[in-house]
MITIFI-786531 format. One record per atom (N, C-alpha, C, O): y, z, x; atom name. Coordinates in pm, whole numbers, always signed. Atoms other than C-alpha are relative to their C-alpha. Layout:
Y;Z;X;CA
...
END
This chain:
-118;+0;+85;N
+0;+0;+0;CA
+125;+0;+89;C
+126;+79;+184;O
-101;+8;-54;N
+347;-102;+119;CA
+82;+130;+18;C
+82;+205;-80;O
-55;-137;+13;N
+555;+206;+237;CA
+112;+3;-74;C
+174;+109;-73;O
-93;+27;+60;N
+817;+60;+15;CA
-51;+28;-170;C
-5;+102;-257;O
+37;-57;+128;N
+624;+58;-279;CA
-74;+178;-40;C
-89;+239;-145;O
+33;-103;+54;N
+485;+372;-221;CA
+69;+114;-25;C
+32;+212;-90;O
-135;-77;+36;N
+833;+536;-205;CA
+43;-38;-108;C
+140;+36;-125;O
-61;+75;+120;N
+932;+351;-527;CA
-109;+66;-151;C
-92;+65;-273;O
+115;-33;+97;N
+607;+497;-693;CA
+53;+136;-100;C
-8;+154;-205;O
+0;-115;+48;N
+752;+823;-810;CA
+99;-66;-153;C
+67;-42;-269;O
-77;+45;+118;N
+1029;+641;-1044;CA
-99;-119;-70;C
-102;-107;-193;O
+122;+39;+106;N
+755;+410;-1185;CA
-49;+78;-117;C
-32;+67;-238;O
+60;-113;+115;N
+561;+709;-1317;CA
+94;+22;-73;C
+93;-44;-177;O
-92;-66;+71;N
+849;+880;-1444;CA
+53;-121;-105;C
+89;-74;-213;O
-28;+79;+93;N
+942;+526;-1633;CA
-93;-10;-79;C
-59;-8;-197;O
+101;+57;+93;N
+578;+443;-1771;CA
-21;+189;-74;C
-51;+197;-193;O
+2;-112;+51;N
+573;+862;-1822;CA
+88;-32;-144;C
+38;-14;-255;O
-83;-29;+92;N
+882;+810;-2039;CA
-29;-68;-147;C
-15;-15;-257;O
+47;+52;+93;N
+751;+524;-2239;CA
-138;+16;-73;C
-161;-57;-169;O
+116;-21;+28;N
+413;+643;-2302;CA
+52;+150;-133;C
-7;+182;-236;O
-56;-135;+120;N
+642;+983;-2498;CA
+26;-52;-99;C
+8;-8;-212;O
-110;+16;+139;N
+855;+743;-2683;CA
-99;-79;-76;C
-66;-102;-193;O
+108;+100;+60;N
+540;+519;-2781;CA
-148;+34;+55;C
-210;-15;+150;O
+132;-38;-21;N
+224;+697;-2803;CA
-136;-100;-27;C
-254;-82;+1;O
+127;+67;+53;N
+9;+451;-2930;CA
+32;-123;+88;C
+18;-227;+25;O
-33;+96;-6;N
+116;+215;-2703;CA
-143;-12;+143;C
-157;+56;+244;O
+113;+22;-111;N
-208;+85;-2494;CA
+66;-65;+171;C
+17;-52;+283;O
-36;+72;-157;N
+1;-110;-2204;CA
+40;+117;+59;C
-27;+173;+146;O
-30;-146;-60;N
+199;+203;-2135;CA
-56;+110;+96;C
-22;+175;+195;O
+64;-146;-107;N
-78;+435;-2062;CA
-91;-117;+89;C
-124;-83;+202;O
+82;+27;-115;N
-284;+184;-1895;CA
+66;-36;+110;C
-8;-57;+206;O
-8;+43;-83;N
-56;+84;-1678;CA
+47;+131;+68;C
+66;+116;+189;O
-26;-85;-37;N
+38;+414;-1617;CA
-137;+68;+90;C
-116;+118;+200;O
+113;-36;-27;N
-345;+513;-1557;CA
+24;-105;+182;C
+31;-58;+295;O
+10;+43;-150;N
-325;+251;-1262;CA
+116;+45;+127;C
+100;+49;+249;O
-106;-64;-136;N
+8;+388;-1077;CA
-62;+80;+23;C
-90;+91;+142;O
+38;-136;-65;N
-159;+724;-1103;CA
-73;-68;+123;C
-38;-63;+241;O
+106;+33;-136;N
-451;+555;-899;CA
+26;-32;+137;C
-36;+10;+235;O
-41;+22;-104;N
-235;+384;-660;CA
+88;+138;+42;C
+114;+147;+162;O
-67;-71;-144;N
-30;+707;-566;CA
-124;+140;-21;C
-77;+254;-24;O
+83;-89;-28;N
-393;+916;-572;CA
+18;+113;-91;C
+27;+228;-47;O
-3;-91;+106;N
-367;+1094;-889;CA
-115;-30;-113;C
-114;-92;-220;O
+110;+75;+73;N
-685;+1058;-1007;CA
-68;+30;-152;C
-138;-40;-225;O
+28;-74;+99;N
-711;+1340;-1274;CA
+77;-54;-108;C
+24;-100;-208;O
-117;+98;+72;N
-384;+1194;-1435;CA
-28;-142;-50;C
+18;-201;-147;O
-2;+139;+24;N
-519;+865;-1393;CA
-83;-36;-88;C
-86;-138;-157;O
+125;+5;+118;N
-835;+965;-1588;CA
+46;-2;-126;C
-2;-72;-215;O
-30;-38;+146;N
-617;+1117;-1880;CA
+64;-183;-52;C
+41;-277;-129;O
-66;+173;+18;N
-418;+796;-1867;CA
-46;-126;-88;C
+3;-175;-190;O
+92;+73;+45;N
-686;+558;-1914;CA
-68;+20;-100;C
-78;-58;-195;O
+105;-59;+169;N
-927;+768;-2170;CA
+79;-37;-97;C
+19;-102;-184;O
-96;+8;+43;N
-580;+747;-2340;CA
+3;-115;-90;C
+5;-108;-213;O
-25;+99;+25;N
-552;+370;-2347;CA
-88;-11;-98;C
-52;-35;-213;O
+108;+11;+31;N
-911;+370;-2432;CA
-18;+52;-130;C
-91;-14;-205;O
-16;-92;+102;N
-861;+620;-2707;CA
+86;-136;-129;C
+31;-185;-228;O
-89;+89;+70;N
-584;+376;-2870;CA
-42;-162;-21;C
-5;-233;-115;O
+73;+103;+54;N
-796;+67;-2819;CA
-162;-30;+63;C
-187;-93;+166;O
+89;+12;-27;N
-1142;+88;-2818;CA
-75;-97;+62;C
-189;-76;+106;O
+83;+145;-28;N
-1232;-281;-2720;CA
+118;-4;+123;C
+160;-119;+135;O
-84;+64;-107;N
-963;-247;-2389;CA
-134;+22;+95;C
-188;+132;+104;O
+123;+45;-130;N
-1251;-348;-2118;CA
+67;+60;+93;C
+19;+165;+136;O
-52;+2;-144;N
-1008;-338;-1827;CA
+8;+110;+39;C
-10;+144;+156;O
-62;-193;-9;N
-899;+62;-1903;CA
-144;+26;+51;C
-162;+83;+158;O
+160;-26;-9;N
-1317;+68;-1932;CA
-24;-3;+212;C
-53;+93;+283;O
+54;+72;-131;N
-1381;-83;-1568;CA
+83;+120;+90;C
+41;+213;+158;O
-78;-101;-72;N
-1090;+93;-1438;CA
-23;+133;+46;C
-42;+189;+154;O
+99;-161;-19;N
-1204;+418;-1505;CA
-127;+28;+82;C
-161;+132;+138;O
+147;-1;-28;N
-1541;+324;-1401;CA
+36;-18;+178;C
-60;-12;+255;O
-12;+47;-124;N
-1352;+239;-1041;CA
+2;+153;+24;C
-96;+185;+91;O
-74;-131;-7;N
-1206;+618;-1039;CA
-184;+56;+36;C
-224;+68;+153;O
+91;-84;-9;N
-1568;+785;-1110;CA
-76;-68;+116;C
-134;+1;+199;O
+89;+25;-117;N
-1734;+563;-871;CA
+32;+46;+128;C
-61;+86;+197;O
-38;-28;-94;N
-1502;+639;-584;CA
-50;+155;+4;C
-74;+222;+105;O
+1;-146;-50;N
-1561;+979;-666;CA
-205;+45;+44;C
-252;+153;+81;O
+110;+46;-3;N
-1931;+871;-641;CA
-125;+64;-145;C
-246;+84;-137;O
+60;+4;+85;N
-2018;+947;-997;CA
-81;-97;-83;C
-65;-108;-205;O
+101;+168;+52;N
-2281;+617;-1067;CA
-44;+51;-106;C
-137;-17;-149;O
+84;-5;+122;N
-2389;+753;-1352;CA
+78;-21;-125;C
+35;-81;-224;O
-118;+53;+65;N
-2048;+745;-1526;CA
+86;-138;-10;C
+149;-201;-95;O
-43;+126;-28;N
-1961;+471;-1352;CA
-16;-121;-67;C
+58;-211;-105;O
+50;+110;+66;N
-2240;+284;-1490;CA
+35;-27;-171;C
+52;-132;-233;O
-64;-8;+117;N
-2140;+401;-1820;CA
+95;-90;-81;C
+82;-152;-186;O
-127;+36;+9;N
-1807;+292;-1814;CA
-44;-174;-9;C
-7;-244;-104;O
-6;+171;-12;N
-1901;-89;-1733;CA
-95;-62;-39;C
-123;-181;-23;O
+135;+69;+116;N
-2190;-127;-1950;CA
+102;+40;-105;C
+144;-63;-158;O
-104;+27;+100;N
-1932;-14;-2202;CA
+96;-169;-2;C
+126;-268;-69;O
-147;+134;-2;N
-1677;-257;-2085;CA
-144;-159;-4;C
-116;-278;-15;O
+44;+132;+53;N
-1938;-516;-2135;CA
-74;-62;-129;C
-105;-177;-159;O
+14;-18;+171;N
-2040;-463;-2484;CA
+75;+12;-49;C
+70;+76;-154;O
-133;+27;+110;N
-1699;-542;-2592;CA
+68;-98;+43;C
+155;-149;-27;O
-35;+127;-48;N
-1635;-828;-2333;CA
-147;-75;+59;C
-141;-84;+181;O
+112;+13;-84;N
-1998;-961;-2236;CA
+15;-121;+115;C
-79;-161;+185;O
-35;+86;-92;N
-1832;-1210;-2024;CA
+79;+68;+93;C
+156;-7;+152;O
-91;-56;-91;N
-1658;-997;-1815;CA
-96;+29;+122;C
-181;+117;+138;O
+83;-17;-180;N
-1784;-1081;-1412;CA
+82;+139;+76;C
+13;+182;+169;O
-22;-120;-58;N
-1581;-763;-1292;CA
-98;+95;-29;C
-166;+137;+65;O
+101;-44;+35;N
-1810;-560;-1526;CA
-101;+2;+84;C
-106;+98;+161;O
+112;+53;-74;N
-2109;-695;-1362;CA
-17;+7;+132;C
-118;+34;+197;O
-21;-25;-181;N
-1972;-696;-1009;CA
-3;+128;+33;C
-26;+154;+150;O
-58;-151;-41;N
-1888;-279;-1056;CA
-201;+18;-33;C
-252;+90;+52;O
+111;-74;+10;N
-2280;-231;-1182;CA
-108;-89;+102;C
-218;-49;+140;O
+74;+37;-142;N
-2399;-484;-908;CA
-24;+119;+126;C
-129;+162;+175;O
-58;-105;-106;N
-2219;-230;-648;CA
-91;+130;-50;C
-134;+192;+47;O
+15;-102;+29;N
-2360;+53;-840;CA
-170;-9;+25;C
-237;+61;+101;O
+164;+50;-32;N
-2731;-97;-858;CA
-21;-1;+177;C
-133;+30;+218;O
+46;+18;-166;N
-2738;-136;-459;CA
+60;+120;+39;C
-45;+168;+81;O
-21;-139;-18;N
-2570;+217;-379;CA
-119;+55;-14;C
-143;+134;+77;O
+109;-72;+61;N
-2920;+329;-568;CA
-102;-38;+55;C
-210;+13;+27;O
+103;+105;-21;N
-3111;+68;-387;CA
-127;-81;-61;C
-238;-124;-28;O
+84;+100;+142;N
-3226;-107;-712;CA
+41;-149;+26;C
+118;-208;-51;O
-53;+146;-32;N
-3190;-466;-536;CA
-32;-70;-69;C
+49;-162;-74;O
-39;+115;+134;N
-3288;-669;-825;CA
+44;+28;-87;C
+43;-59;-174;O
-77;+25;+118;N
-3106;-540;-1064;CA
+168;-12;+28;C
+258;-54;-44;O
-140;+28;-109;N
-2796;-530;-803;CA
+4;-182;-34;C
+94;-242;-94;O
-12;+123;-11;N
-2907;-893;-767;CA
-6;-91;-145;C
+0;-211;-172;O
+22;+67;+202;N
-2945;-981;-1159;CA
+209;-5;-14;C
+284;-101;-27;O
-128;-54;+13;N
-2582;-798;-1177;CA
+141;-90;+67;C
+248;-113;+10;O
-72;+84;-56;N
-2410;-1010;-922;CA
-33;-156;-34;C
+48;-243;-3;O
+28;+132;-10;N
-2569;-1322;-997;CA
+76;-47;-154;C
+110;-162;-181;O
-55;+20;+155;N
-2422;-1277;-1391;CA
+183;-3;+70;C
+274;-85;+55;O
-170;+21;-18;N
-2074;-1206;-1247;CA
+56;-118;+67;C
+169;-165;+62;O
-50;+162;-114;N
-2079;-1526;-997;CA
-6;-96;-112;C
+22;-203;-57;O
+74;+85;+123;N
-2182;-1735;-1371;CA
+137;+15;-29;C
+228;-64;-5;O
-142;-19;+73;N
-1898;-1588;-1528;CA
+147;-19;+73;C
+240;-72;+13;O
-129;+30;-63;N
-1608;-1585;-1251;CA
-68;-64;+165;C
-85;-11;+274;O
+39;+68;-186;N
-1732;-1824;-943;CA
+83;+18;+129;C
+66;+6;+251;O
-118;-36;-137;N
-1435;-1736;-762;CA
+65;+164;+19;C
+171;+210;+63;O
-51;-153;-45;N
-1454;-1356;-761;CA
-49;-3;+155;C
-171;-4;+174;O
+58;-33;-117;N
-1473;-1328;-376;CA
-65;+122;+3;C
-175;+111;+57;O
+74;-127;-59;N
-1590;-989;-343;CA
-170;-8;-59;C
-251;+68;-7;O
+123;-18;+61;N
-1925;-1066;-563;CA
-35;-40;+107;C
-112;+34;+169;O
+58;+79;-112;N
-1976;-1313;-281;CA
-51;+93;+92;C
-170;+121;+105;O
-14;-113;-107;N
-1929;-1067;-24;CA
-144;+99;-16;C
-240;+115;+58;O
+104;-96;-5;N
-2138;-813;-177;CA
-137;-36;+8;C
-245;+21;+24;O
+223;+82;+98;N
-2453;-1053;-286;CA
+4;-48;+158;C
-94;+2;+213;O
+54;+12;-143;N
-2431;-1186;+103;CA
-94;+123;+51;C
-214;+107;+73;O
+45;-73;-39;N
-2481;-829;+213;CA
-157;+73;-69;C
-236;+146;-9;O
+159;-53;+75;N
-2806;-745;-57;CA
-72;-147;+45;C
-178;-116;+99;O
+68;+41;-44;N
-2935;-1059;+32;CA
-36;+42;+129;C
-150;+88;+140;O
+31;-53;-130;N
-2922;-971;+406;CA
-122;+116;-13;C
-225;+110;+54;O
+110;-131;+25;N
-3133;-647;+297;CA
-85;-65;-32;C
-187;-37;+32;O
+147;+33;+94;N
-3378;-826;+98;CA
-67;-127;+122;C
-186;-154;+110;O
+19;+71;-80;N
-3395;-1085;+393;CA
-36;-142;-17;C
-104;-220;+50;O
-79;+151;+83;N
-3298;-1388;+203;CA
+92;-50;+80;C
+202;-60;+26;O
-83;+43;-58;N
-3135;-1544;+543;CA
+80;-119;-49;C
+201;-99;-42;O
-58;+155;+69;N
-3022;-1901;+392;CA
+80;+57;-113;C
+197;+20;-106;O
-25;+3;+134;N
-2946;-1763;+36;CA
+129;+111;+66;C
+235;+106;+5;O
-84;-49;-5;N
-2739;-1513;+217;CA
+132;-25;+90;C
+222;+59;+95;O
-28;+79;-92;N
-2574;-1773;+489;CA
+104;-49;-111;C
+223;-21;-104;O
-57;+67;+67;N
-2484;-1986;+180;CA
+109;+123;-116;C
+212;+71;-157;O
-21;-71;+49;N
-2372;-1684;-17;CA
+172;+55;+87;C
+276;+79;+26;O
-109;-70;-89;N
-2108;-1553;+286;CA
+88;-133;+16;C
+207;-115;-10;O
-112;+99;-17;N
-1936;-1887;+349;CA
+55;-12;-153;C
+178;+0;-156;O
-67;-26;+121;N
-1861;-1888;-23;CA
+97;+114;-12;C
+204;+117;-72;O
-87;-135;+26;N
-1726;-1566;-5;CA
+156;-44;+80;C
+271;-35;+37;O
-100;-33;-75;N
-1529;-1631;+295;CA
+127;-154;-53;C
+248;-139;-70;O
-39;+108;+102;N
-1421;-1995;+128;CA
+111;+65;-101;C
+231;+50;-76;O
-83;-81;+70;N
-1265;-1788;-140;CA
+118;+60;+53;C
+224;+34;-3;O
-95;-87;-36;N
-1055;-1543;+77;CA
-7;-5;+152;C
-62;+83;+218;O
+30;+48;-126;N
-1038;-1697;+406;CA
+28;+95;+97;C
-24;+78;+208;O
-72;-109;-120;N
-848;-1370;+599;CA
-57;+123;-74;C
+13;+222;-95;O
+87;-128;+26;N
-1118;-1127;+460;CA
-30;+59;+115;C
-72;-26;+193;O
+74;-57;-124;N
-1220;-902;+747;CA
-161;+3;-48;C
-247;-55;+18;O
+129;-2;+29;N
-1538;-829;+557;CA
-70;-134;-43;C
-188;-166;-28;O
+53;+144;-20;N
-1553;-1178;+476;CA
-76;-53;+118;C
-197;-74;+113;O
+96;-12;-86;N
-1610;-1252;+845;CA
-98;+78;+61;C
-161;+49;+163;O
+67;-153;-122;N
-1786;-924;+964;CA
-147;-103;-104;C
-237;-140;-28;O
+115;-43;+67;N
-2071;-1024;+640;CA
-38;-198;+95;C
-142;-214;+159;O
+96;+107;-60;N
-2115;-1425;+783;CA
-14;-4;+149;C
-65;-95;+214;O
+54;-15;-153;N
-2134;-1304;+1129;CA
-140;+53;+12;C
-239;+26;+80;O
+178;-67;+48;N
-2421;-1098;+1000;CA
-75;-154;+2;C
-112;-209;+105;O
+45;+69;+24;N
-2557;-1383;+828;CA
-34;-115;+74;C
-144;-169;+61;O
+48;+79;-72;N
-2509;-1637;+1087;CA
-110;+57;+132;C
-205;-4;+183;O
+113;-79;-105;N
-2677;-1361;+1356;CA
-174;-38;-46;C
-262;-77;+31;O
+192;-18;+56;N
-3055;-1355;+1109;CA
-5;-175;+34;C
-117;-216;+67;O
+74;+122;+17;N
-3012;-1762;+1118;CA
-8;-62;+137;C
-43;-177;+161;O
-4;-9;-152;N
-2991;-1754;+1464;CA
+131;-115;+74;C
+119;-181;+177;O
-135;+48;-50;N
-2636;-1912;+1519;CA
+104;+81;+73;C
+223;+85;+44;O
-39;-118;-117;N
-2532;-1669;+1776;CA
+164;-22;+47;C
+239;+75;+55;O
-111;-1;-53;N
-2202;-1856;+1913;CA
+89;+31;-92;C
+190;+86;-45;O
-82;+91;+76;N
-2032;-1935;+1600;CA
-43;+160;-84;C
+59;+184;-148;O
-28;-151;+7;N
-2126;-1536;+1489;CA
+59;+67;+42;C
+119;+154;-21;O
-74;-53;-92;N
-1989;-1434;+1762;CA
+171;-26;-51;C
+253;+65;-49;O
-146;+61;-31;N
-1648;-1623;+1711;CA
+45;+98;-149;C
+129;+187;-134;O
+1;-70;+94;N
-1660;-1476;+1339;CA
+5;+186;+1;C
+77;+246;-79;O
-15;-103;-45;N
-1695;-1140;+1449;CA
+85;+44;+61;C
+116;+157;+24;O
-104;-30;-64;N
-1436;-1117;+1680;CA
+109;-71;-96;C
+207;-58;-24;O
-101;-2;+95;N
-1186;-1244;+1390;CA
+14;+91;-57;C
+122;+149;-73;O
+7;-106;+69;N
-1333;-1001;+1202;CA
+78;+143;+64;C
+162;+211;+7;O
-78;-95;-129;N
-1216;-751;+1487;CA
+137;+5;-40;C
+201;+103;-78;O
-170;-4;-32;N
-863;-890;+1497;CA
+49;+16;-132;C
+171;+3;-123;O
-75;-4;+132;N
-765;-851;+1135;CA
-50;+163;-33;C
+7;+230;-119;O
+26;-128;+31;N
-925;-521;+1130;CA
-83;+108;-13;C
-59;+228;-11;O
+154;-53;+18;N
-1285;-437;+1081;CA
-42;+92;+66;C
-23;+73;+186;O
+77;-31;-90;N
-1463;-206;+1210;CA
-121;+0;+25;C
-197;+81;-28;O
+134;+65;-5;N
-1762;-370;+1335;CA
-92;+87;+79;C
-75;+158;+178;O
+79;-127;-67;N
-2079;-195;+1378;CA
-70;-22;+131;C
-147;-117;+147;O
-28;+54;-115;N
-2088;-162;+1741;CA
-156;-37;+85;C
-183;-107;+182;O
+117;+98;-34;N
-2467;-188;+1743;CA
-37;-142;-27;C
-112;-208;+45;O
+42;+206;+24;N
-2488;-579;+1584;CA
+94;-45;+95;C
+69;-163;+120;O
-74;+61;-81;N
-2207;-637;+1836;CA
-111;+1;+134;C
-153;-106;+179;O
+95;-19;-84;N
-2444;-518;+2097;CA
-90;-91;-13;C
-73;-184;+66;O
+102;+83;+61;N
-2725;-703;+1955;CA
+4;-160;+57;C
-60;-235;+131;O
-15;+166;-22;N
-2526;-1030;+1906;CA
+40;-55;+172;C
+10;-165;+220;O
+7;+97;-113;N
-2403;-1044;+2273;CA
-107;-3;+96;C
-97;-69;+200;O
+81;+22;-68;N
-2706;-991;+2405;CA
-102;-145;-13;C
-189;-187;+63;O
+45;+138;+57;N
-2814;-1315;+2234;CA
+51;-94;+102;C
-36;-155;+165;O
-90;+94;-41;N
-2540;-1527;+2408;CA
-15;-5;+153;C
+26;-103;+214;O
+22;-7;-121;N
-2647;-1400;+2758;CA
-91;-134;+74;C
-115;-133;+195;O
END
């Protein structure tokens, strides 16, 4: 978060605070209020916030998901999952949905239903990069090298200055045994930010020797 916006954050609240008094029933209000809380780490606030929205319109998905981001961070998967099997029995097209109980399915290490989960959200939004991202890295586990090769350049396709973008097809090119051109990926990954795990670095330059 910008240090500009996050100095600017306190008069936000206090505006979406004010309008959420003068218009209780108003669903944009508290949800968007539910998400400042999140961005300045008010997570209890951010809960009331959202239930709030949620309260005022039963079919808002996004408040659903949202929430479901809050309990997961706090690593409640059981709520989590809750939350975004809700939010998809009132949007069943919704690939975020799907992408939060992908994430939640592989945390548990339930890899096909991780992989059912992501493969519905890539159907529904082909250009969510992060599904990419994540379904590279469960393929990698399941040792699906190709499916997870073709899986990471998509991702990185999408969001070309991902760090985890390159860190996951450096992986991927490492299992298919493309060692230089991992390498080069990896060390991007480096310079934008990553922190790469310093055993596959090990690994990969011992390849290149």
């Amino acid at each position: 978060m910008s240090e500009q916006l996050q100095e600017n954050l306190p008069n936000v609240i206090a505006e979406l605070e004010k309008k959420c008094l003068e218009n209780p029933q108003s669903v944009t209000a508290f949800h968007h209020l539910g998400l400042v809380y999140m961005k300045a780490g008010r997570a209890e606030e951010a809960i009331k916030a959202l239930e709030k929205a949620v309260e005022i319109d039963p079919l808002n998905g996004d408040a659903m998901i949202n929430l479901g981001a809050i309990h997961f961070g706090r690593g409640d998967l059981d709520k989590a999952q809750e939350l975004n099997e809700k939010a998809i029995s009132v949007h069943p097209e919704g690939a975020q949905a799907y992408a939060n109980l992908g994430l939640i399915w592989q945390q548990r290490s339930e890899l096909e239903k991780a992989l059912e989960a992501y493969e519905k959200a890539s159907q529904f939004d082909p250009k969510l990069a992060t599904v990419w991202m994540n379904l590279t890295s469960l393929l990698t586990m399941k040792g699906d090298d190709q499916r997870a090769l073709a899986a990471a350049r998509k991702g990185l396709e999408l969001d070309p200055d991902s760090p985890l973008g390159h860190n996951n097809l450096a992986v991927a090119l490492y299992f298919s045994g493309e060692y230089a051109t991992a390498s080069r990926h990896l060390e991007k990954a480096k310079e934008l930010g990553y922190s790469v795990d310093p055993n596959f670095a090990a690994r990969l330059k011992e390849k290149l020797v």
